[in-house]
N, C-alpha and C positions, 0 to 999 in steps of 0.2 A: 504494500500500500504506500502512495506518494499523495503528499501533503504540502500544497505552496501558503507557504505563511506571506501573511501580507507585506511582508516587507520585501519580496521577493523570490525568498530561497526556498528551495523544495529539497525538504523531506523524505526521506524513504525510511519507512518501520522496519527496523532490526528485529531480534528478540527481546522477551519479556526476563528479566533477570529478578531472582527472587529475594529481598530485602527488608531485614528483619531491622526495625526500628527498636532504638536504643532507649529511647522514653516510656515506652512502655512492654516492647516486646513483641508487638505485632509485627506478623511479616503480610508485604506488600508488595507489589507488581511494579516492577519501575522498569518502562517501556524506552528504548532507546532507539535513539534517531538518530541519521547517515546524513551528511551531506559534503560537500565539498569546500573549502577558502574561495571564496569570491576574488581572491586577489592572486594566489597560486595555485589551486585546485587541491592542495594536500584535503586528505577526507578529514571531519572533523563529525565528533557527537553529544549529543546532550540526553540527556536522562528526563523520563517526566515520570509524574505517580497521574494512572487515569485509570477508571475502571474500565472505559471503554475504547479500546484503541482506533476504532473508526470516526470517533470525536476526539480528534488530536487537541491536547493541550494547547492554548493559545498563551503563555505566559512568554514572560520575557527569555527563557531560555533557547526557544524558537526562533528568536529574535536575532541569536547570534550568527555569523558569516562570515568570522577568518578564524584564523587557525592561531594557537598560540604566539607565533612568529609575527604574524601582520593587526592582531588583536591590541586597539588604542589601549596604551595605558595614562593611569592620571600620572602627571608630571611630579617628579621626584621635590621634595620640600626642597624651595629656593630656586625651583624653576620657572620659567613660567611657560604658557600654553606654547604649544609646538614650536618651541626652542632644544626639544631632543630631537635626533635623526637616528 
């Protein structure tokens, strides 16, 4: 199943991997999503809790589109905005 979140990127559901929450003990479904860096194509993925995988999560994690490498970071204390390279 493929999923275009609104901000462009499309999704492809991996598998469901099973994860046991630490607050109480309950385990739970965390559904994981494929996509690719919009800026060098390395694949990159995100994790969501949903009961139903055909209503794909809409949070901010769907949101994401580079890869660790090309991923904005906030500027280091005493920097300022895009003054790193």
């Amino acid at each position: 199943m493929t999923h275009t979140h609104p901000g462009g990127v499309t999704w492809t559901l991996g598998e469901a991997e099973d994860y046991k929450r630490q607050r109480d003990g309950e385990t739970m479904k965390l559904w994981v999503w494929r996509s690719a860096c919009a800026v060098c194509g390395a694949p990159i993925q995100v994790k969501t809790v949903t009961t139903d995988p055909e209503t794909p999560a809409t949070g901010r994690n769907l949101l994401k589109k580079h890869c660790p490498e090309h991923a904005w970071k906030f500027p280091a204390k005493g920097e300022k905005l895009g003054q790193r390279k």
